[in-house]
Each structure stands twice: as structure tokens, then as C-alpha cells.
C-alpha positions as CSV (number, residue, x, y, z in Angstrom):
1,X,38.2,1.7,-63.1
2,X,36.1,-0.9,-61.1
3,X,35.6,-4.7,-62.1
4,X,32.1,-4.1,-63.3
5,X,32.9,-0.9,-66.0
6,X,36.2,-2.8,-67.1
7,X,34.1,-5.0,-69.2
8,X,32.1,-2.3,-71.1
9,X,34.7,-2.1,-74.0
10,X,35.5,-6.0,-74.1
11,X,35.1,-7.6,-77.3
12,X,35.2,-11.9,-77.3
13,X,38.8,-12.4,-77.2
14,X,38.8,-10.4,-74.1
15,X,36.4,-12.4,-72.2
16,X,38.3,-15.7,-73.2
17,X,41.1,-14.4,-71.5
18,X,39.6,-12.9,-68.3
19,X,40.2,-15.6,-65.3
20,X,37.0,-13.9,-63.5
21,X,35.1,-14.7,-66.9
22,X,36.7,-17.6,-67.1
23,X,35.8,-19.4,-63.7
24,X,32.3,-18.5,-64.3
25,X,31.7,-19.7,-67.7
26,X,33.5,-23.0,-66.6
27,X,31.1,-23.0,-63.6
28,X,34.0,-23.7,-61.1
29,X,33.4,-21.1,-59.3
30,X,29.1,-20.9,-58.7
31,X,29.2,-17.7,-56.8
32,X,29.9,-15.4,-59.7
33,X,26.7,-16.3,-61.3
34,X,24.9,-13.1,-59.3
35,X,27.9,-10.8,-60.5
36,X,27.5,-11.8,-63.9
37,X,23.7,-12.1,-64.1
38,X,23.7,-8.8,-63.0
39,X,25.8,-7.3,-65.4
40,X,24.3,-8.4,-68.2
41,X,20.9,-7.7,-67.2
42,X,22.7,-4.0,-66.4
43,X,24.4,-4.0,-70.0
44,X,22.1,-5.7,-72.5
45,X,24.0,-4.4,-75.2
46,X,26.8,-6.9,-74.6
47,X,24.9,-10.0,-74.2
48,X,25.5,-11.3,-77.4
49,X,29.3,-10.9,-77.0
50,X,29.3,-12.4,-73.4
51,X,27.2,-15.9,-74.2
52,X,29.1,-16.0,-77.6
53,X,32.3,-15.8,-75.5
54,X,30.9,-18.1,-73.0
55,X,30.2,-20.8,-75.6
56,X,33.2,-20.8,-76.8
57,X,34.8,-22.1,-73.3
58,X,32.5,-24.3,-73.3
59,X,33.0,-25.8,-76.2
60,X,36.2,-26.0,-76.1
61,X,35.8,-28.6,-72.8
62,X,38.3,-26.3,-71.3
63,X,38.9,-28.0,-67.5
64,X,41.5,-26.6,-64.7
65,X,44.6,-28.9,-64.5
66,X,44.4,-30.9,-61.3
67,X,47.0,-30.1,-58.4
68,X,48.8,-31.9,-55.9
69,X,48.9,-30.6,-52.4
70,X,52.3,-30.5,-50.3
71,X,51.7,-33.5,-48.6
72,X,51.0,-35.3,-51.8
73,X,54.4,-34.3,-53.1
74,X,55.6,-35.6,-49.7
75,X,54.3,-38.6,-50.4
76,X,55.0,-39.0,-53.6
77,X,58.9,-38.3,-53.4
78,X,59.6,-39.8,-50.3
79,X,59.1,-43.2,-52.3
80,X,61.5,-41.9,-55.1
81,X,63.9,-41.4,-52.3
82,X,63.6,-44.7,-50.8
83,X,64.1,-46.5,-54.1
84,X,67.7,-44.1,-53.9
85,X,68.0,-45.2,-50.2
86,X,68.9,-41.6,-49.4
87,X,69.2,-40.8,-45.5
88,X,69.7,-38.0,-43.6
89,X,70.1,-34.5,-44.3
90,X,70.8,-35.3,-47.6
91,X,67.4,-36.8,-47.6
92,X,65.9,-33.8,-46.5
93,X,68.1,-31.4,-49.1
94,X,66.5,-34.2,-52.2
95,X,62.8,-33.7,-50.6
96,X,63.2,-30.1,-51.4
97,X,65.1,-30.7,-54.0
98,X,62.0,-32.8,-55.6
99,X,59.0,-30.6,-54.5
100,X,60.6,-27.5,-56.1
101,X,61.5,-29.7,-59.3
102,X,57.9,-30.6,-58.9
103,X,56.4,-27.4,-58.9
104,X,58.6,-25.7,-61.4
105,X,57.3,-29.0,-63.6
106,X,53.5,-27.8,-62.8
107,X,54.4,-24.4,-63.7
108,X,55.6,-25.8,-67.4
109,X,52.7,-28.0,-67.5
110,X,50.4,-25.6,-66.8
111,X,52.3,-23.0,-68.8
112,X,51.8,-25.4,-72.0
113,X,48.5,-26.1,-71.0
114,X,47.2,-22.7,-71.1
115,X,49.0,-22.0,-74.0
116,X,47.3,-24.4,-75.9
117,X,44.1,-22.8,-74.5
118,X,44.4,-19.7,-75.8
119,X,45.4,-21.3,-79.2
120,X,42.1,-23.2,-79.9
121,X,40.3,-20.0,-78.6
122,X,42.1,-17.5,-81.1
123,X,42.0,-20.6,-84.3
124,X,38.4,-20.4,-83.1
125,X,37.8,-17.4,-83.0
126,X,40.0,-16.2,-85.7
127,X,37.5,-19.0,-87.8
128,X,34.7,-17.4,-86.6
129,X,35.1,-14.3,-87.7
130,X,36.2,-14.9,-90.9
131,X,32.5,-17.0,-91.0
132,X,31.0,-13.6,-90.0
133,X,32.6,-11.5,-92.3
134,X,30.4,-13.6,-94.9
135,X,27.2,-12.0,-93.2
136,X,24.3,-9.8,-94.0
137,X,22.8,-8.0,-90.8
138,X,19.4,-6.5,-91.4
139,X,18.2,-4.5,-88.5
140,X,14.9,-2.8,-88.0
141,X,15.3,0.3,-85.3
142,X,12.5,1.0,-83.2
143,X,9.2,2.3,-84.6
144,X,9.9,0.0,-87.6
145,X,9.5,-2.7,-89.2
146,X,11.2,-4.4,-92.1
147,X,10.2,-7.3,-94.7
148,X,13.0,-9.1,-97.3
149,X,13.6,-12.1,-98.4
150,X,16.7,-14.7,-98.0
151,X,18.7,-16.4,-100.8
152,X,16.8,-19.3,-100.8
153,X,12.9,-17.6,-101.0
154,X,12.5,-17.6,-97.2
155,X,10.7,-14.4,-95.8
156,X,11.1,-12.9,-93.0
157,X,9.2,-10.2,-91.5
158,X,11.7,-8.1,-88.0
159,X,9.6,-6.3,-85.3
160,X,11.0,-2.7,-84.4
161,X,14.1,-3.5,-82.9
162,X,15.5,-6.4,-84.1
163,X,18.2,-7.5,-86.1
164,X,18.8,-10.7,-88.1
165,X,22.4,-12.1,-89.5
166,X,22.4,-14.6,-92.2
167,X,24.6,-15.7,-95.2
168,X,24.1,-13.5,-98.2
169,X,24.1,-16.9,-99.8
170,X,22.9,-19.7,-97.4
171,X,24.8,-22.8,-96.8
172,X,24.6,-25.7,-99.1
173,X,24.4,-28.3,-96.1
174,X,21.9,-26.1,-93.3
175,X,20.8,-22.5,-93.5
176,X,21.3,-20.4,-90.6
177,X,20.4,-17.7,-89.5
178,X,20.9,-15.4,-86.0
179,X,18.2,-13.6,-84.3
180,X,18.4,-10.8,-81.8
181,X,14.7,-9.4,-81.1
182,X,11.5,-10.7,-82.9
183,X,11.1,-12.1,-86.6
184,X,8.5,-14.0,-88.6
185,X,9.5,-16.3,-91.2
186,X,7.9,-18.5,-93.9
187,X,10.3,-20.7,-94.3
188,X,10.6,-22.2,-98.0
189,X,10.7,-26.1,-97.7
190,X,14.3,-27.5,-98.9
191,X,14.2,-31.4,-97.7
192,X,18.3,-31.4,-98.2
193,X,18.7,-28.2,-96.0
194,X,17.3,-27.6,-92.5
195,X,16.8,-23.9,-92.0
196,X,17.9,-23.0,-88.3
197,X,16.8,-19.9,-86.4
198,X,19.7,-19.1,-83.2
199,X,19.0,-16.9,-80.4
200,X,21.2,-16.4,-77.1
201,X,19.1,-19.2,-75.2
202,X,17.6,-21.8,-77.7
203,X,17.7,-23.0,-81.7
204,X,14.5,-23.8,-84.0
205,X,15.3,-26.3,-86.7
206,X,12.8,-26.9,-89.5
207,X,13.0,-27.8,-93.2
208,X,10.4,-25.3,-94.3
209,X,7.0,-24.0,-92.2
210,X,6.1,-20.8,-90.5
211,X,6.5,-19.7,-87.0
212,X,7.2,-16.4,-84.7
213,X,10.6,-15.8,-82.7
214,X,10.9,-13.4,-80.1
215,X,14.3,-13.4,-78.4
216,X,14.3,-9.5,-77.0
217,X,17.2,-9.3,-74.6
218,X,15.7,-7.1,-72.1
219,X,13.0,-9.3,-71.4
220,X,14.8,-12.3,-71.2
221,X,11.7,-15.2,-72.8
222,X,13.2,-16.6,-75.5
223,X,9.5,-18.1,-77.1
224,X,9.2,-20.3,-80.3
225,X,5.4,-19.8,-81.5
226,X,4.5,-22.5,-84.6
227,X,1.9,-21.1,-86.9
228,X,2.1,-24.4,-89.8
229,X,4.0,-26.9,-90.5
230,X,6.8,-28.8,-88.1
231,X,9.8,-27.9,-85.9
232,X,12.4,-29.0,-83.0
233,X,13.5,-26.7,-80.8
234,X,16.4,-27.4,-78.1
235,X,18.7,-25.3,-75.8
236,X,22.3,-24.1,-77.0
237,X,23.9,-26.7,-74.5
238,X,21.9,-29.4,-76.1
239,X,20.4,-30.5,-72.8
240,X,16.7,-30.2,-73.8
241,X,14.7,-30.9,-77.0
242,X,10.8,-30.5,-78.0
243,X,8.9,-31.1,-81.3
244,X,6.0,-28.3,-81.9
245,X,3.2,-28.5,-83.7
246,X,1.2,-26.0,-85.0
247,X,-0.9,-23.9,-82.2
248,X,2.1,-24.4,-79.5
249,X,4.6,-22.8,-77.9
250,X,8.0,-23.3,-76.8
251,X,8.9,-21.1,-73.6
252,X,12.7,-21.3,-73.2
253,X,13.5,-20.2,-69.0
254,X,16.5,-19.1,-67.1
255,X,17.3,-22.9,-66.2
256,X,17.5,-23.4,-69.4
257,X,13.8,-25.4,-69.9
258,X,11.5,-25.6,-72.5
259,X,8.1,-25.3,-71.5
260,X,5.5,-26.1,-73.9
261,X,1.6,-24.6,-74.1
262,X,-1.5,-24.0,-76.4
263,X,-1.4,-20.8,-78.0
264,X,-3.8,-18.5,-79.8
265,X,-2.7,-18.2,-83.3
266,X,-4.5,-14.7,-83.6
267,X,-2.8,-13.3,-80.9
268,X,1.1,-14.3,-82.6
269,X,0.1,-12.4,-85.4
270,X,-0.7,-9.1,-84.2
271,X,2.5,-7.2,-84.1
272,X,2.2,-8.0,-88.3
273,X,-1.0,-6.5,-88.7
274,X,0.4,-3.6,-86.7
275,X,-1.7,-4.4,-83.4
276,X,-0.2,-3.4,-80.7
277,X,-1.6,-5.6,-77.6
278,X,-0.9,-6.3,-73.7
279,X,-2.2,-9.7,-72.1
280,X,-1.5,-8.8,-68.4
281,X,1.5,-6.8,-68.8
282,X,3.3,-5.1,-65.8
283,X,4.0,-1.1,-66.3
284,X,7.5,-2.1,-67.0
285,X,6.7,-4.0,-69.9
286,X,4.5,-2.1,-71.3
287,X,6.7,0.9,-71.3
288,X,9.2,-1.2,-73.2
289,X,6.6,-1.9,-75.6
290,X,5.4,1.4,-76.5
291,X,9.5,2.6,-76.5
292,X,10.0,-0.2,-79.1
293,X,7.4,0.7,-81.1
294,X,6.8,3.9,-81.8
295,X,10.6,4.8,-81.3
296,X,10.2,7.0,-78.3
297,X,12.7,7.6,-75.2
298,X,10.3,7.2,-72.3
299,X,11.5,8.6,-68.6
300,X,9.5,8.4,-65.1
301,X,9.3,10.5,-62.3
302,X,8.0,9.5,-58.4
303,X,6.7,5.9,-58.0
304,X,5.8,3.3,-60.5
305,X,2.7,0.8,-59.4
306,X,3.7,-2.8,-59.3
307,X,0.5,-4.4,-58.9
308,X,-0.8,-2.5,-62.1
309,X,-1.5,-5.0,-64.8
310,X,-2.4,-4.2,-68.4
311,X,-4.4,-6.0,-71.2
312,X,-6.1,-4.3,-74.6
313,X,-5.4,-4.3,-78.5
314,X,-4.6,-0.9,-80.2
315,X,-4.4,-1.2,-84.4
316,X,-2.9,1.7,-85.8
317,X,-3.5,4.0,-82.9
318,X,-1.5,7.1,-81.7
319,X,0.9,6.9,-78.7
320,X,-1.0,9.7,-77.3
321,X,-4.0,7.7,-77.9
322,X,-2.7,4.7,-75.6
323,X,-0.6,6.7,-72.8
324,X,-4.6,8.4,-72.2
325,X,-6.1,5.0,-71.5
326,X,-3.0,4.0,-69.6
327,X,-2.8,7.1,-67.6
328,X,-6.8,7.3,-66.9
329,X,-5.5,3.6,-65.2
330,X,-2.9,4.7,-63.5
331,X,-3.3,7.7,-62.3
332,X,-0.1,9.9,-64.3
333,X,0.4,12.6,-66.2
334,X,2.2,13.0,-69.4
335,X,3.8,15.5,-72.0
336,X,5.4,14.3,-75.5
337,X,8.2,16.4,-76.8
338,X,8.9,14.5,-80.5
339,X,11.2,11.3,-79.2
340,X,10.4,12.2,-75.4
341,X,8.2,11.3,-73.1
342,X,7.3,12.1,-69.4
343,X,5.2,10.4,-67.0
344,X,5.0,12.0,-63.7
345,X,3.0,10.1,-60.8
């Protein structure tokens, strides 16, 4: 088994417990940020485990004991010995003496240490859980979509595949609610409890307006879109913050920035009216797009264009219908075989 297929079957308490995972989540150790960006861009399945995991350590402030080096010990006991005005060989046999005390002391310590670690990770954890065996998911696979309403009157409208967890009955203090994909909601106004929308990258707090999430995994912009009404929106670490009005959008990076712009409104509302449309897509995205929607499995044979960029607005059509006016651009061929499709350059 190599390092990177180890991981495939970890659940959270695994991660907390991985040293590897560990050092990177922690940051102490920068260069595993390319191993572990890449692995989770490779296995988007286990993203939500991984930054759940990785917030956790965080939270928990969780810092590597600091060491002394030999010639700090040296140091160090050399003064005890003094004050014992020890000379000599027996001098030297107490030095040793006092580093191996020393270290076996460090070993306890950081023994104890670690063991109250793992403590406040399981009590965490084992808290958590029992918090999420109090949720609802609703998930909407793709080619669907799927419309309900929460406990307190919100609705909330999933694009094909997406899933939402929430409370069956929402909290008394804040209602939350966790987001994996795209949802609309119309948030019903409750002055005495904010309603908050979590992704993997940002959180939207309101008290009751309407906006668009789209937090897909694969295509890693996390985007807050505000259609009425008022919200904040900040980063899970805390480090950023914005207020929206309506007509913006919030734009959530890799460096964990919020980037604000103007927005049509029209445009944030066409996977609702079931408009499928491309504003200068690459081919990559728009495959991704047309798997997600109509529920297909799409494969590609010989070389895909990269300077190929897509734009147009499709209500209602057929996929057959759009892979013609795509492939009349491109230059592929096709065949549809129910869930399958093949493009051949």
C-alpha cells in the first residue's frame, strides 16, 4: 500500500492521528501542502472529511512541544552540578546521569502531552458526531434537482448534485445548515436567529434574505451571489469578512480571500429556471456541467483543446441538442449510449 492510497478508507479520527496529516494541518511542515493539495484535488470524495479533520487540529491550537538540544542540557545541568560541587569523573557519570533523566522526563512530558491531545480530539469528535446524528441530509443526484423546505419556513432549492445537512429541527440560538454543491435559499427572517450557510472554504450569515451558493468540490470557487436582502460572509479561519448587498458577489480563492464584484442577477438564476448556460467556459468545465446535469458519464478520446472557450444559454434542450453545437465548435464526434457518452477528437 503506498502513502497516497492509505488514506482512501480514512475516516476523521484517522486523520487526527496521522503525524503526516498532522504536520500539515499544523502548517509546521510547508512542504506537504503540494502532497496534500494534490490528493484531494485527486479524491474529491474525501474533502469534506479531510478539511473537517483539519479544523479540528486547528481548533484545538494544537502546537509541538518545544525541545532542548544536547548542548542545552549541557548547559543546563552543568549549573545543577556546580551548585553540588561535583568534580571529576563523577561529574561526568551525574552529566549523563542528568541528560538521560532529562530526556526520559521529555518522553513523559511529551507522552502526557499527546495524550491529552488525542483526548480533546476524541471528546470532540465523539461531541460531534453525536451533533450529526441529529441531521437531515437531502441530496439531489445528478440530472436532478430538489425543492423542500426547513423547520423554520426557509426554502431551499439543490442543483443536481448537491447535498445539504441541517437540523430536522433548527437551533433555538442560530440555524445551520451545511452545503456541499449548489443551493438557493429564501431564507425566512427570524431577528433572534441568524441562519448560516457552511461550505468547505467560507460561511454566509444572514437573518433572513435570498441568495445562491455554489460550493462544488471539483471546481474549487466557493461563490456567495446576494439576490435581496443583507449578508456577511467570512472564511472558516475567521481571517476575512465582507458585507453583500444585493447584485454582488463574494468570490472565496485558494488563499483563502474574498473577492467581491457586480453581478447580473439574471444570470444567478438560470440553473432554476432550468437554463443551462456557459460564460467563457473551458471544455473541462463544460463537460462537468453537462455530466452534472443531465446525469451522464462522459469519456474522451485523443486531445482535448485548451484554448477552446464556451458561452450560450440552453432552456430545456436535449444533450444531444448541445454536444451538436459544441462539437460543430470543436471539431469531435460523438455517440450516446443511455448514461454514456463518447467524444472522440
Amino acid at each position: 500500500m503506498t502513502i497516497k492510497t492509505k488514506y482512501i478508507d480514512y475516516e476523521i479520527q484517522d486523520f487526527l492521528k496521522d503525524e503526516f496529516f498532522v504536520k500539515w494541518a499544523t502548517n509546521s511542515d510547508p512542504k506537504l501542502s503540494d502532497f496534500w493539495d494534490k490528493w484531494i484535488s485527486e479524491h474529491p470524495q474525501k474533502t469534506n472529511t479531510i478539511l473537517e479533520a483539519k479544523q479540528l487540529i486547528q481548533s484545538l491550537q494544537y502546537k509541538e512541544e518545544a525541545h532542548l538540544v544536547d548542548d542545552e542540557y549541557i548547559r543546563l545541568y552543568e549549573k545543577i552540578l556546580k551548585g553540588h560541587n561535583i568534580t571529576g569523573s563523577t561529574k561526568k557519570r551525574y552529566t549523563n546521569f542528568y541528560r538521560v533523566a532529562a530526556a526520559v522526563s521529555l518522553i513523559v512530558v511529551s507522552f502526557f502531552t499527546l495524550n491529552s491531545y488525542y483526548k480533546k480530539l476524541n471528546n470532540y469528535y465523539k461531541k460531534e458526531k453525536e451533533e450529526r446524528a441529529n441531521y437531515e441530509v437531502k441530496s439531489a443526484a445528478n440530472g436532478e434537482k430538489l425543492t423542500f423546505r426547513l423547520s423554520d419556513g426557509t426554502i431551499v432549492k439543490l442543483n443536481a448534485g448537491s447535498q445539504l445537512e441541517f437540523q430536522e429541527v433548527l437551533g433555538d440560538q442560530i440555524r445551520e445548515v451545511r452545503l456541499t454543491g449548489e443551493a438557493f435559499f429564501d431564507v425566512v427572517k427570524d431577528v433572534h436567529r441568524s441562519f448560516v450557510v457552511k461550505t468547505d472554504k467560507m460561511k454566509v450569515e444572514t437573518l433572513g434574505t435570498s441568495f445562491n451558493v455554489n460550493s462544488y468540490n471539483e471546481e474549487g470557487n466557493h461563490t456567495i451571489t446576494l439576490v435581496t436582502g443583507k449578508v456577511g460572509v467570512s472564511t472558516l479561519d475567521k481571517s476575512n469578512y465582507k458585507i453583500l448587498v444585493p447584485g454582488q458577489r463574494a468570490h472565496v480563492n485558494k488563499d483563502a480571500e474574498i473577492i467581491i464584484s457586480e453581478v447580473d442577477l439574471t444570470e444567478v438564476n438560470h440553473w432554476r429556471y432550468d437554463i443551462l448556460s456557459f460564460d467563457e467556459n473551458d471544455f473541462d468545465e463544460v463537460i462537468v456541467s453537462l455530466e452534472r446535469w443531465y446525469g451522464v458519464k462522459v469519456t474522451i478520446e485523443g486531445t482535448i483543446p485548451t484554448l477552446d472557450r464556451f458561452s450560450g444559454k440552453f432552456k430545456n434542450e436535449s444533450l444531444e441538442n448541445i454536444l451538436d453545437v459544441i462539437a460543430f465548435a470543436s471539431g469531435f464526434t460523438y455517440t450516446v449510449n443511455e448514461k454514456n457518452v463518447n467524444i472522440k477528437f
